[in-house]
VOLO-160853 format. One record per residue (C-alpha): x, y, z. Coordinates in steps of 0.25 Angstrom, whole numbers, padded with zeros to 4 digits, always signed. Each point is the difference from the previous one (the first is absolute). Example, Ala and Ser with C-alpha at 12.3 -4.5 7.8 and 13.67 -1.06 7.14 Angstrom:
BEGIN
+0049-0018+0031;+0006+0014-0002;
//
This chain:
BEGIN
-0004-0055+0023;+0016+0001+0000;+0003+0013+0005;-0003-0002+0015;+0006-0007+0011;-0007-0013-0001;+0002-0012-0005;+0001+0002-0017;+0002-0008-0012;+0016-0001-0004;-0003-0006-0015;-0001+0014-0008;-0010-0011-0009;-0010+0000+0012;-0003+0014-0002;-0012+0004-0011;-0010+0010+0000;-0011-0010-0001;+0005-0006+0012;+0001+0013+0007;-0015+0003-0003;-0004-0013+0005;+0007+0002+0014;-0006+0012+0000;-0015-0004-0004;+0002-0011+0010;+0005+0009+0011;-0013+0009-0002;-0010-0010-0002;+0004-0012+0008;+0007+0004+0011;-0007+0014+0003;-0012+0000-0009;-0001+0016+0000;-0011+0007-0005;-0003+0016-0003;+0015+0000-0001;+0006+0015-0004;+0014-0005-0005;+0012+0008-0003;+0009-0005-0011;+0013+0006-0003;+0012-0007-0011;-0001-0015+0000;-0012+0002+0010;-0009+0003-0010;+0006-0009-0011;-0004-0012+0010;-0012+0008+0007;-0008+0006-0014;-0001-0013-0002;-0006-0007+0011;-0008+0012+0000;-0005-0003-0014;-0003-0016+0005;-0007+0005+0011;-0007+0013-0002;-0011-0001+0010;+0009-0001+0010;+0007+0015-0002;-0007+0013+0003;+0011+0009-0003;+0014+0001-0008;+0011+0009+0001;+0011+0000-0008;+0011+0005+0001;+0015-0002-0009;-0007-0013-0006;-0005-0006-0014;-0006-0012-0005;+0010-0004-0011;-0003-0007-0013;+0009-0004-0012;-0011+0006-0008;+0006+0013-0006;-0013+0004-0008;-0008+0000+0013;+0011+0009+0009;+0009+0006-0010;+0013-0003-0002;+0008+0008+0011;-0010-0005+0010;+0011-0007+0007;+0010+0012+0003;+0016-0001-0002;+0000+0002+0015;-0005-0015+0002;+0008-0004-0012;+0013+0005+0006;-0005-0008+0013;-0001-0012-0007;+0013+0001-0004;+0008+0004+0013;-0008-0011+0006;+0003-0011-0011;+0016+0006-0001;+0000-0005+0017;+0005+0014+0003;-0011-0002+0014;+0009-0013+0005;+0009+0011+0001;+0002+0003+0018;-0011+0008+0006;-0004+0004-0015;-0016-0004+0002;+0001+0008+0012;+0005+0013-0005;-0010-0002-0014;-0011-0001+0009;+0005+0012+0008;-0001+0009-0014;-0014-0007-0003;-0005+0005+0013;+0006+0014+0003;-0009+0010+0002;-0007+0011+0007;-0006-0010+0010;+0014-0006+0005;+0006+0007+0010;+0013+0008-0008;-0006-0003-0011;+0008-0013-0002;+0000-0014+0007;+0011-0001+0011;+0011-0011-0002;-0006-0008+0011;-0013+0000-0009;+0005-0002-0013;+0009-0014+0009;-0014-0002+0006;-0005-0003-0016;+0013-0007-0005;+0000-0009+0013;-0011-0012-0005;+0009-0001-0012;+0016-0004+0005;+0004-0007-0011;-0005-0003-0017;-0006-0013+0006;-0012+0008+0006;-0001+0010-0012;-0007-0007-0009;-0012+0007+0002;+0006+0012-0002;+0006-0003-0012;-0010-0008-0006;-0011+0011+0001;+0004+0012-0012;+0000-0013-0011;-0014-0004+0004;-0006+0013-0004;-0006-0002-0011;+0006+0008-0012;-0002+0001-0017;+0007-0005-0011;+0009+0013+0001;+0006-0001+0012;+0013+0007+0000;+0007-0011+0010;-0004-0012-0011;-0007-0007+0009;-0014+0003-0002;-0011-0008+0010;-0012-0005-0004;-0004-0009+0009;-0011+0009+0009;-0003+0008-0012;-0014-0006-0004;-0004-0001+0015;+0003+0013+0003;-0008+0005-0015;-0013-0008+0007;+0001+0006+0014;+0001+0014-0009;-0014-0005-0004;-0003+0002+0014;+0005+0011+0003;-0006+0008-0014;-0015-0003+0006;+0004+0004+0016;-0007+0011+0005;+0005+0000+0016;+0007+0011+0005;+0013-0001-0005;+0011+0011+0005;+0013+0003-0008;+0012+0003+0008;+0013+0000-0008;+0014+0007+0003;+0003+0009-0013;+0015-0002+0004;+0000-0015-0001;+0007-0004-0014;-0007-0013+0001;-0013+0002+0002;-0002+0013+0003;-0008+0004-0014;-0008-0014+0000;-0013+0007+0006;-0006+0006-0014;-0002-0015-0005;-0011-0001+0013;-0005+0014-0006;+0000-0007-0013;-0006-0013+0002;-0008-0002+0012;-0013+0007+0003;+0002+0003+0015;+0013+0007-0003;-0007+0008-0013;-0004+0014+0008;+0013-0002+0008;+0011+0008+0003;+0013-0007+0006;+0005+0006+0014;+0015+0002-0004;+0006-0005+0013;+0010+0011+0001;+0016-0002+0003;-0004-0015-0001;+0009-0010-0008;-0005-0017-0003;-0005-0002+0015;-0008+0010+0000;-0006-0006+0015;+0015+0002+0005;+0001+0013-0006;-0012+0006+0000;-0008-0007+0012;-0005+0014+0006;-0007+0003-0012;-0004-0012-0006;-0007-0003+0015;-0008+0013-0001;-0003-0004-0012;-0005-0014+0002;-0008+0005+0010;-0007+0012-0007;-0003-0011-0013;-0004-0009+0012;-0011+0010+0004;-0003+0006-0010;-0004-0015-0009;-0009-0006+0012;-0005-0014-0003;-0009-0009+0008;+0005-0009+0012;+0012+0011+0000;+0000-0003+0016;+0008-0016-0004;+0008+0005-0010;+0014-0005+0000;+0012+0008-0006;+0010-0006-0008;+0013+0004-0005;+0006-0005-0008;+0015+0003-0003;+0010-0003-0011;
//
């Protein structure tokens, strides 16, 4: 919610991660009441997705993962560089304005989704004014703006603005997520400095992902779906057949993007 061309929030205050799951929950529940659902989270996708997920695992056959964490302030459970100097130097560009800058969230998203998949490698100027267009002026950026300080982030966060709020939710929905045992697929972009590494805490924590290998989407940067979509199709597909689960024929696909 903020970053389309629909109606959105203009208060940066309306905009909180709980708030965000709860839209979310009801949009799943409520409105399309989905079941056997093979979802795809990738950035804040998973941050908001992992989470209904955790609330409601019965209604989730398959994850994949791909360029996403689970963020807690919680440094003795993921380490201390859980939280790469890639997002911290995100929080700060963002925090500093430089994206109320003309055409600059265009041309950011362009680098976050070049990539063997895009034709030239690189999002044309029409795309990357296509992407700028829902966002004419800082009135309707507050979503934008407003997302890198809700991540959740320790005591040592270099920008000296660490966030808590979301961190004990987050821990309990880790809970979840240390018992699941559904097929899980790890798709990360090694070249992606913000999240590109953050597969090993899966390996590490969740049972699903114990015996896995992450599938480096290759030449892929943050949006790995922009810049890998060839590969991560195939492989979506191949984890699809190869992890059948009863009433497959209803199943619903959900992608969900950051």
């Amino acid at each position: 919610v903020g970053f389309g061309w629909s109606d959105k929030p203009i208060n940066i205050k309306d905009y909180t991660y709980q708030r965000h799951v709860a839209w979310n929950e009801d949009l799943l529940i409520n409105h399309l009441n989905l079941d056997n659902v093979t979802a795809v989270f990738q950035d804040w996708g998973g941050l908001i997705g992992l989470r209904v997920a955790a609330r409601n695992p019965s209604r989730f056959s398959r994850l994949v993962l791909t360029n996403t964490i689970l963020p807690t302030s919680c440094t003795d459970f993921e380490g201390v560089n859980y939280v790469s100097k890639g997002f911290y130097d995100w929080k700060k560009f963002s925090y500093d304005k430089k994206l109320t800058k003309p055409g600059q969230i265009g041309k950011l998203l362009g680098r976050g989704a070049s990539g063997p998949s895009i034709e030239g490698g690189y999002l044309s100027t029409d795309e990357m004014n296509a992407y700028q267009a829902p966002f004419p002026d800082e009135r309707f950026m507050s979503g934008v703006l407003s997302f890198p300080e809700l991540v959740p982030t320790p005591t040592t966060d270099p920008t000296g603005r660490p966030q808590y709020e979301g961190s004990e939710e987050n821990l309990a929905a880790r809970s979840t997520f240390m018992q699941w045992s559904k097929p899980v697929l790890l798709a990360f972009a090694p070249e992606d400095p913000v999240l590109g590494s953050a597969h090993y805490i899966w390996r590490e924590k969740c049972p699903a992902c114990r015996n896995s290998k992450n599938i480096d989407m290759i030449g892929g940067g943050h949006f790995v779906q922009d810049a890998c979509g060839h590969q991560l199709s195939k492989e979506i597909i191949n984890f699809v057949n190869d992890n059948p689960v009863s009433d497959d024929l209803k199943t619903r696909y959900v992608i969900s993007k950051g």
